[in-house]
Legacy VTK file of the C-alpha trace (Angstrom):
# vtk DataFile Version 3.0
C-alpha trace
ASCII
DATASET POLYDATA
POINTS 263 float
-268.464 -3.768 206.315
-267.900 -7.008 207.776
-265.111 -8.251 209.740
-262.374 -10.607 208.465
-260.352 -12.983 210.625
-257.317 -13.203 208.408
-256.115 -11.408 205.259
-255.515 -13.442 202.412
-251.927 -13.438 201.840
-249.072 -16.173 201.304
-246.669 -14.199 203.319
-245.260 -15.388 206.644
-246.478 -15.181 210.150
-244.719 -12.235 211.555
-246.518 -12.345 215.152
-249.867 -14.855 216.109
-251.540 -14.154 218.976
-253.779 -16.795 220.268
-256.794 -16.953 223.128
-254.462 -14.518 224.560
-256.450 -12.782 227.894
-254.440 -10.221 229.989
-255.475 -8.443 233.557
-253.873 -6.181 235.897
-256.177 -6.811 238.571
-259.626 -9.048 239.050
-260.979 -7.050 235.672
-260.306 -8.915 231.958
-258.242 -5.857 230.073
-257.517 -8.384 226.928
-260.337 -11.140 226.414
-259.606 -14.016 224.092
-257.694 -11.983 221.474
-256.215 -13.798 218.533
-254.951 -12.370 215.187
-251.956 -12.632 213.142
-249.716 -10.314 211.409
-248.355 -11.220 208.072
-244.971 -10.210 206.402
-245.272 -6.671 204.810
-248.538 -5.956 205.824
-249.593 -2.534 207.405
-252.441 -3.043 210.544
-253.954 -0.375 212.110
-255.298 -0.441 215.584
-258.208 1.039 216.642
-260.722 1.775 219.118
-262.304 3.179 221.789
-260.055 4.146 225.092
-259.544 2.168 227.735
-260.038 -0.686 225.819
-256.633 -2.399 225.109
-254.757 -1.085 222.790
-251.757 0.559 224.080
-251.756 -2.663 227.051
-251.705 -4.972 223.570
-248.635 -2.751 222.824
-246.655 -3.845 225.655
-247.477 -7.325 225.433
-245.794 -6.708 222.241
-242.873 -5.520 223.479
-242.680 -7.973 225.952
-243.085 -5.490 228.742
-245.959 -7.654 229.994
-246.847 -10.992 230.288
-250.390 -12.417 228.897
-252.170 -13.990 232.316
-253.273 -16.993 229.744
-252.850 -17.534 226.122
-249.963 -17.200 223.486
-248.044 -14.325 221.493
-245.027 -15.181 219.927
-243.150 -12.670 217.548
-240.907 -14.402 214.794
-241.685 -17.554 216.198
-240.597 -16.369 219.184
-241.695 -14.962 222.928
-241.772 -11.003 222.769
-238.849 -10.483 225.245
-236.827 -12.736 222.714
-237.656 -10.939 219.595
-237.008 -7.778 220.983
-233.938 -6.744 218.636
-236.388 -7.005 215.757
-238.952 -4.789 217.580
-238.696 -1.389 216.780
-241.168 1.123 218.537
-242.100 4.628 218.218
-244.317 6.098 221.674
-246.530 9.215 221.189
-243.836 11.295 222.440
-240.747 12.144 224.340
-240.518 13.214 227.423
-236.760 15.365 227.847
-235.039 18.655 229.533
-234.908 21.057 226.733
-232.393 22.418 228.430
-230.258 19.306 227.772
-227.913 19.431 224.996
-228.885 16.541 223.201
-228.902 16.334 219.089
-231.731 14.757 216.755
-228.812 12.186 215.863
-228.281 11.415 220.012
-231.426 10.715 219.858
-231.383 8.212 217.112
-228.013 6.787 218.414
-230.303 5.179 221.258
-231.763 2.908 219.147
-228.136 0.427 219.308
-227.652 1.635 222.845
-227.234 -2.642 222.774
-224.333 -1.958 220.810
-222.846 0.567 222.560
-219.180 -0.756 223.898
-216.656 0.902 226.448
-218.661 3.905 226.655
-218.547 4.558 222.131
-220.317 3.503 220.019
-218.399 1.808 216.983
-218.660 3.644 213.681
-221.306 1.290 212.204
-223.830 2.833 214.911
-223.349 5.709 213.494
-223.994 5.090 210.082
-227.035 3.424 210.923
-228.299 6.006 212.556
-227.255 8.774 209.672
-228.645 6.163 207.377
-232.062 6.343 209.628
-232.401 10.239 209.465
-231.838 9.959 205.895
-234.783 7.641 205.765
-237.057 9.424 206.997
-235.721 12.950 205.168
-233.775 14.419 207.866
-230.340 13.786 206.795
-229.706 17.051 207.069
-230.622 17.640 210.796
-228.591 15.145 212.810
-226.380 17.734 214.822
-229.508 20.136 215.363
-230.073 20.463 219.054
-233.761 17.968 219.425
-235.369 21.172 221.455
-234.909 23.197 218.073
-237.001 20.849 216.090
-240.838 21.144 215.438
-243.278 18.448 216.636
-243.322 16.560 213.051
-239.756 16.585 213.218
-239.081 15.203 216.261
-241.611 12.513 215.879
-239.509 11.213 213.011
-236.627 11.704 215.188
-238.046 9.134 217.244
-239.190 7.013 214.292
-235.337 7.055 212.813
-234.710 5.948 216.344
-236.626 2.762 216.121
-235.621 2.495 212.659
-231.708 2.222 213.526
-231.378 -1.055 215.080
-233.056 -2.581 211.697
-236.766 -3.864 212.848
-238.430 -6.157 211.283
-241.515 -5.115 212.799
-242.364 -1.415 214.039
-244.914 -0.279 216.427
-246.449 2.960 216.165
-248.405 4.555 219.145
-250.616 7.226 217.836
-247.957 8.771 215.683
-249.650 11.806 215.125
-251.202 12.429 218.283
-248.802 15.566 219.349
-248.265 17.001 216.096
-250.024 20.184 213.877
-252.107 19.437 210.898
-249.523 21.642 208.982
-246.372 19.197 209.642
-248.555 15.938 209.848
-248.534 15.506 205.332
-244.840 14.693 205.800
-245.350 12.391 208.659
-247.501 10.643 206.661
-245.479 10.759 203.264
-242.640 9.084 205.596
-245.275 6.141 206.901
-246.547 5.714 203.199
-242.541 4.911 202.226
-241.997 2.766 205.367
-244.692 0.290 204.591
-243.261 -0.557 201.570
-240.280 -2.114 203.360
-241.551 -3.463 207.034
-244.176 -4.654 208.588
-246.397 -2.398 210.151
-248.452 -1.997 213.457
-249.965 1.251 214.003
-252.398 2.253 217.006
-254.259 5.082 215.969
-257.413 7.268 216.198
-256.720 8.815 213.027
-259.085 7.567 210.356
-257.391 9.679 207.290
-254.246 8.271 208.745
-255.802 4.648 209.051
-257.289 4.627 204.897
-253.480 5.931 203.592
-251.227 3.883 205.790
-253.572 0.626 207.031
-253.948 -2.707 205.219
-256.993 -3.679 207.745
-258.060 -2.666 210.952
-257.926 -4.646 214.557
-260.578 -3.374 216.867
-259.370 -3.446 220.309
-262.396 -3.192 222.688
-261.374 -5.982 225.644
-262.037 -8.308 222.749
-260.573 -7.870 219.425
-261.994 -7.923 216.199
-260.708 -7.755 212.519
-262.246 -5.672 209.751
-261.458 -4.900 205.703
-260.844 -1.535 204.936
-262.966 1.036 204.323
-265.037 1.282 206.852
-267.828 2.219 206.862
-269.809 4.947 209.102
-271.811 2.260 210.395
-269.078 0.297 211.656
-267.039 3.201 213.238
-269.601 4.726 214.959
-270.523 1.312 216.378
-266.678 1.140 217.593
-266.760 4.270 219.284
-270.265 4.555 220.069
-270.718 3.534 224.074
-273.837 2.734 223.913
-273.182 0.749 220.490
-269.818 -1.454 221.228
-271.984 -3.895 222.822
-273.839 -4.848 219.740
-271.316 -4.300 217.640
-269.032 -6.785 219.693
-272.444 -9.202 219.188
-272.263 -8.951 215.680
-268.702 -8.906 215.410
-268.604 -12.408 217.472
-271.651 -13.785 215.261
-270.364 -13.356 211.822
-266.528 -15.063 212.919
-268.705 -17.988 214.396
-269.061 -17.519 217.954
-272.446 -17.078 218.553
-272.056 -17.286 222.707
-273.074 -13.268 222.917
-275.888 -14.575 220.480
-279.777 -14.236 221.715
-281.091 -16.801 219.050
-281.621 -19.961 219.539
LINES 1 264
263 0 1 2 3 4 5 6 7 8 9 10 11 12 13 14 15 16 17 18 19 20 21 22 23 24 25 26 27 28 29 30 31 32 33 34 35 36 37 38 39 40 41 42 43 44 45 46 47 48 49 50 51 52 53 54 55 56 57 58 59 60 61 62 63 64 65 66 67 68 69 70 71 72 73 74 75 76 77 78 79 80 81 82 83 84 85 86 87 88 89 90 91 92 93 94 95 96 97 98 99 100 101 102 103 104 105 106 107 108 109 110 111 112 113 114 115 116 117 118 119 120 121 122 123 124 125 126 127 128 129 130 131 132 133 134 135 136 137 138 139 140 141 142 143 144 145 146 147 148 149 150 151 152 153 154 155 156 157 158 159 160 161 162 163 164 165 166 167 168 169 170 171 172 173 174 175 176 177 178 179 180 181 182 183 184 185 186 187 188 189 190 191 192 193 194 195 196 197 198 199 200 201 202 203 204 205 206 207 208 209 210 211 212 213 214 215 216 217 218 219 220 221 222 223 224 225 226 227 228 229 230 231 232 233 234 235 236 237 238 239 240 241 242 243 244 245 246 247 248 249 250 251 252 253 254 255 256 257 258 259 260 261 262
């Protein structure tokens, strides 16, 4: 399957990332990465690790700063668009000893809002409105300790769902979860992108066909493909001794042929 460089869609820009290149020390992490995100649409990122993916989260989230390039969110830098940011991370680290509800939880997604030590009433609904969402209404004053691994995942995606994104990121959703609880996981994905746009790291390739639109391969460099894909393509992205070509050919059929060995 060959790689795309944009999907074909008269929706808006929701983020555009451009020549962006990012390092924490002398070594490139992020090399020349530009893609867009459109309104509505569902991306899936993939790849092998160590290659970018969860560092491209933060830039996202304005936790870091590209060392040369552009990313702007909403038209905007990622520190600034924060409040229309919403972000789920693999898991949560907590005390189970703490007594802390699944509706606490979700209550930290306005801690912005929070004023005099309460929160006003309209935090509240939001965040019953969130647990509802994802079809846990029923489970806001359950200790978070009592509930399984799918459930508190969606505890945490109700969380980033009650301060109203516009955009949510996903880190490897189901990473930390059983195959038995990860069907309603992904029946609660399946509704979201309906309504939001989507950004989902993943390794996950069942998860990748039901929830992704396309796929960004994040391997230093980054590189855009149409969905399916094919067993070809993946085992090039996660082959080490295949990336190399595959990065080659990925390069070659967007136009830059400065990997190329022809002529």
């Amino acid at each position: 399957m060959n790689p795309v460089d944009s999907i074909e869609t008269t929706n808006k820009v929701v983020a555009e990332c451009r020549d962006l290149s990012f390092r924490y020390g002398k070594p490139l992490v992020l090399e020349d990465v530009s893609f867009s995100i459109h309104d509505n649409e569902s991306l899936c990122v993939i790849g092998p690790n160590g290659g970018g993916k969860s560092t491209l989260l933060k830039l996202m989230l304005g936790l870091l700063e590209p060392s040369s390039g552009s990313l702007q969110i909403f038209g905007k830098s990622a520190v600034q668009a924060r409040r229309d940011i919403g972000y789920v991370p693999q898991a949560m680290r907590f005390d189970p000893m703490f007594p802390i509800t699944a509706i606490d939880i979700v209550m930290m997604g306005r801690l912005d809002r929070l004023r005099f030590g309460r929160f006003p009433k309209e935090c509240r609904d939001a965040a019953r409105e969130a647990l509802q969402e994802v079809g846990l209404g029923d489970l806001g004053h359950r200790p978070f300790s009592d509930l399984s691994g799918g459930q508190r995942q969606r505890v945490l995606i109700a969380r980033a769902l009650a301060c109203h994104p516009k955009l949510l990121l996903l880190d490897e959703p189901t990473a930390n979860i059983d195959l038995s609880v990860e069907a309603n996981l992904l029946d609660t994905l399946e509704h979201l992108r309906e309504k939001m746009t989507i950004l989902l790291v993943t390794h996950d390739l069942d998860l990748v066909s039901r929830i992704g639109d396309s796929v960004l391969c994040v391997n230093r460099r980054v590189h855009r493909h149409s969905l399916p894909l094919s067993g070809e393509t993946i085992k090039e992205i996660y082959s080490g001794s295949r990336r190399l070509e595959h990065d080659r050919r990925s390069r070659h059929i967007q136009g830059d042929h400065s990997a190329c060995e022809h002529d």
